[in-house]
N, C-alpha and C positions, 0 to 999 in steps of 0.2 A: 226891228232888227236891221242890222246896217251892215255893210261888207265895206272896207273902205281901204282905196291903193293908194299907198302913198312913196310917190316917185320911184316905184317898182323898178329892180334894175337886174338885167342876167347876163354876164359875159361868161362869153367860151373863150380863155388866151384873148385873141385879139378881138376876136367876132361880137358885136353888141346884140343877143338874140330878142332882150328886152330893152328900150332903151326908157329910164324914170317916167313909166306909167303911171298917171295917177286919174282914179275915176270912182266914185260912191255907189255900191248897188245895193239898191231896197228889192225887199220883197215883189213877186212878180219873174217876167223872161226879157234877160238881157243877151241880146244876140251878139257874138260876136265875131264879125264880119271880115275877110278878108284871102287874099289868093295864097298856094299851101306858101310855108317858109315867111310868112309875116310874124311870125314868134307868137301864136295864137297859140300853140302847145303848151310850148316855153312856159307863159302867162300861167295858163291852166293847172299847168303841172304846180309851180310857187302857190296855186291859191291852195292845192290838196296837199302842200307841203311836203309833194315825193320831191321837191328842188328848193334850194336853198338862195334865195335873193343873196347875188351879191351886193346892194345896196337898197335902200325904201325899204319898207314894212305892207306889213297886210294886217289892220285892224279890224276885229267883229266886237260891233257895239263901244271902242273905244279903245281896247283891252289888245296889245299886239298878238297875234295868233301862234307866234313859237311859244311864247309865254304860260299862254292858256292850254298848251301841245295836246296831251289825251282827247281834256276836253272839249276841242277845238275838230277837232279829227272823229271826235265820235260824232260828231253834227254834220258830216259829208258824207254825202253819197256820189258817184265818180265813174264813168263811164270815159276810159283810154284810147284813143284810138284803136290799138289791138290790146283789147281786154285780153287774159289768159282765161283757161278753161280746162277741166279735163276730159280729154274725147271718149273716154269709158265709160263717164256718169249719163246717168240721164237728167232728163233738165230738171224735173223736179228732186232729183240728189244733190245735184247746180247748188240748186237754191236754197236747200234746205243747208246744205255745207255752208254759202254763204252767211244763212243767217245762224245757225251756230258761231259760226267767228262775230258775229253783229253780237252776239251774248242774247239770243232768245233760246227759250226750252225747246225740247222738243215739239210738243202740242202746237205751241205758237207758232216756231220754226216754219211746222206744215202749212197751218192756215193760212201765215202771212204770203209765202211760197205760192199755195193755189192760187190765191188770190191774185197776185201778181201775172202768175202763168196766164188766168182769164184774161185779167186788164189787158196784155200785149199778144194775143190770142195765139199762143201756144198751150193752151190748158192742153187741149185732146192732141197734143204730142209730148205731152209731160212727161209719160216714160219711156221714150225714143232717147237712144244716144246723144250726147252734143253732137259726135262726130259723122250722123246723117244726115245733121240738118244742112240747111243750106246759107247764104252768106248772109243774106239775110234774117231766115231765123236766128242764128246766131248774133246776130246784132241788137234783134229785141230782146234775145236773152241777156245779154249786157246792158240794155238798158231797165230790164226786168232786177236785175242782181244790184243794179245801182240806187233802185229805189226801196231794196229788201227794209232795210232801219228807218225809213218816213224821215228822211234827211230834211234839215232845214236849209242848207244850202247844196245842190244837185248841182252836177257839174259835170255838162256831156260833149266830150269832144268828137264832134263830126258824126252823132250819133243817128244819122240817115243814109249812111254809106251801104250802098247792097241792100235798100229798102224799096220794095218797088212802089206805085204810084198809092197801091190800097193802103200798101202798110205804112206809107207817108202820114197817111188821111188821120190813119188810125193813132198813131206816133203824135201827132200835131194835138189833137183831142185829148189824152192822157196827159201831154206835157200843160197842157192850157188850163185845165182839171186842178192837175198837182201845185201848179204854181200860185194857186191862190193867196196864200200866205205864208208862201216858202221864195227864198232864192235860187232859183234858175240861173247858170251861164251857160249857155248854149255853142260852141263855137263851129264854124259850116262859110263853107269859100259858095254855098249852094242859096241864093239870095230869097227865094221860094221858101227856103227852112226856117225862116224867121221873120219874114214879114208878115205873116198872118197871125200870127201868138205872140210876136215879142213886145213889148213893152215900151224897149226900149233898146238900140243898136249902135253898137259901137265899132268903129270901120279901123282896123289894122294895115299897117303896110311897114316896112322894114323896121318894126319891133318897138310901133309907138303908133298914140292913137291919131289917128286925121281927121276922124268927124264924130260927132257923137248925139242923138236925138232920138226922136219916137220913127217909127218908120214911115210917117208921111213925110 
């Protein structure tokens, strides 16, 4: 599988937030690196197709990705900087709702759910409100709801924010695990967040890339 930017481009009116990005990601964690307002959202946002390139394309496997649209979009899993939530459900209602929308039964729905809840170690507050958790459980629960569908391309913007030093540890092992033969982008201004798992790092700065290599 191939992820492939080609001369990726996003204007706001006058402001260039992307400027013709272009870079190839294979399977594995591609970090991407840079301080906030380097268009590393922007990016992210074009590759999950909530934003619309004003110029360049985003190929998988060759095939342009608005083209392929459904099927394209069923293949992502997405972690927003401020995920939405409902503060009433509990997390495993969370996740069960989310994976209904992913199109699993109910049965499945559940399993896949606990499962998740263990991996990012909220299981034993599964039926706890979203809205007592704290900022960072909340965090692993969005990165718990991003990987409901076993996406092939996962795509976590800043997804360490309000994680404290365990649930780093924790966070860093699951993404390392999952990325084996999936595409990971990773994006984080936090340089600890990806130089132990990533693969491979790509350094942003006013809306195009400046370096690109393995993290040695």
């Amino acid at each position: 599988m191939e992820l492939k930017l080609d001369r990726l481009t996003k204007q706001f009116g006058a402001r260039i937030a992307v400027d013709r990005v272009s870079a190839t990601i294979t399977p594995g964690v591609t970090g991407l690196l840079g301080a906030n307002g380097a268009g590393k959202t922007t990016l992210m946002r074009m590759v999950c197709d909530v934003l619309r390139p004003t110029g360049g394309q985003i190929l998988l496997d060759g095939r342009d990705a608005q083209e392929l649209g459904d099927g394209y979009r069923a293949l992502l899993g997405y972690l927003p900087q401020d995920f939405g939530y409902y503060p009433d459900f509990s997390a495993l209602d969370f996740m069960r709702y989310m994976a209904t929308l992913k199109g699993f039964d109910n049965r499945e729905g559940r399993a896949r759910s606990m499962q998740l809840l263990e991996e990012v170690g909220l299981a034993d507050d599964a039926r706890r409100k979203v809205k007592t958790f704290s900022g960072g459980m909340k965090q692993l629960l969005g990165i718990a709801q991003a990987m409901i569908n076993n996406p092939a391309i996962l795509v976590l913007d800043e997804p360490t924010a309000g994680l404290d030093p365990k649930e780093r540890v924790r966070f860093r092992n699951l993404i390392a695990g999952f990325a084996q033969d999936k595409i990971v982008i990773l994006s984080t201004h936090i340089v600890s967040d990806v130089e132990f798992i990533a693969n491979r790092i790509m350094v942003m700065r006013q809306g195009a890339f400046v370096m690109a290599g393995t993290p040695e």
